[in-house]
Steps between C-alpha positions, in 0.01 A plus 500: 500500500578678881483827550820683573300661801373139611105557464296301194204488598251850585184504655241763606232458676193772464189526777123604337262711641348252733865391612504191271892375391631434155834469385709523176813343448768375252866508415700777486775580231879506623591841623900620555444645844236583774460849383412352155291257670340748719468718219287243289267412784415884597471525121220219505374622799376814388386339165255262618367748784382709203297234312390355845247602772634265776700615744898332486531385866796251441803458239680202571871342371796394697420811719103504562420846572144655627437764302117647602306494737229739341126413516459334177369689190200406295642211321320152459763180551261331184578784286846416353682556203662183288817565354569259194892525471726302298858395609783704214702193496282208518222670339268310708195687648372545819238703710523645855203774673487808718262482747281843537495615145366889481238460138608890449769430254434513164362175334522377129128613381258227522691270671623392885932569382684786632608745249884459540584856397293674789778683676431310880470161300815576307707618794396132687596323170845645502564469848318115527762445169829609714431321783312198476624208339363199316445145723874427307627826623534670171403813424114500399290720277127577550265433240176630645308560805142423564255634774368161679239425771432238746386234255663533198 
């Protein structure tokens, strides 16, 4: 399905404290304009920086645009967190990270899963929900998030 603004396909790419790369990426959902679309990215933006200690140095779609060129902050590139997501149409499920995940949310006692109701957590969820989109470009719903390392 296009986008009415021409962009599908986000990605961000975050630097660690010793100036290592890692990128996110995935589809985006159809927006009307680019103030929608705009709207939706800052939205995400903002989201992840609060669950994240890397610093955001590039956002890229149709219009790559360098957004930082801060010294990085103290997040690791192995620290991520793994989204498990599930298209709303399809029902199919599927997983994507964030690179430089901050461990000072709240987690589900006992275990490495991010307590989806802590307020930063919930804010990404909602903002990750209106903007990304399944690999089918539907609309996609997040099941859980778990705090990963370099070899798991």
């Amino acid at each position: 399905m296009p986008n009415d603004v021409g962009v599908t396909r986000f990605r961000a790419t975050f630097l660690d404290r010793s100036l290592e790369k890692s990128t996110t990426g995935f589809n985006v959902q159809q927006q009307a304009d680019f103030a929608a679309y705009n709207t939706a990215r800052g939205d995400w933006t903002t989201a992840v920086a609060a669950i994240t200690a890397g610093t955001i140095t590039d956002l890229e779609d149709s219009r790559p645009q360098r957004v930082s060129n801060d010294v990085p902050a103290l997040g690791f590139r192995e620290s991520k967190f793994l989204i498990q997501y599930y298209d709303n149409l399809t029902l199919k499920r599927y997983t994507t990270t964030i690179p430089t995940a901050v461990a000072a949310v709240t987690f589900v006692p006992n275990t490495d899963f991010v307590d989806l109701t802590d307020p930063a957590v919930a804010a990404f969820v909602t903002a990750h929900e209106a903007f990304a989109a399944s690999p089918e470009g539907n609309p996609l719903t997040i099941l859980n998030i778990q705090f990963v390392g370099r070899n798991l």
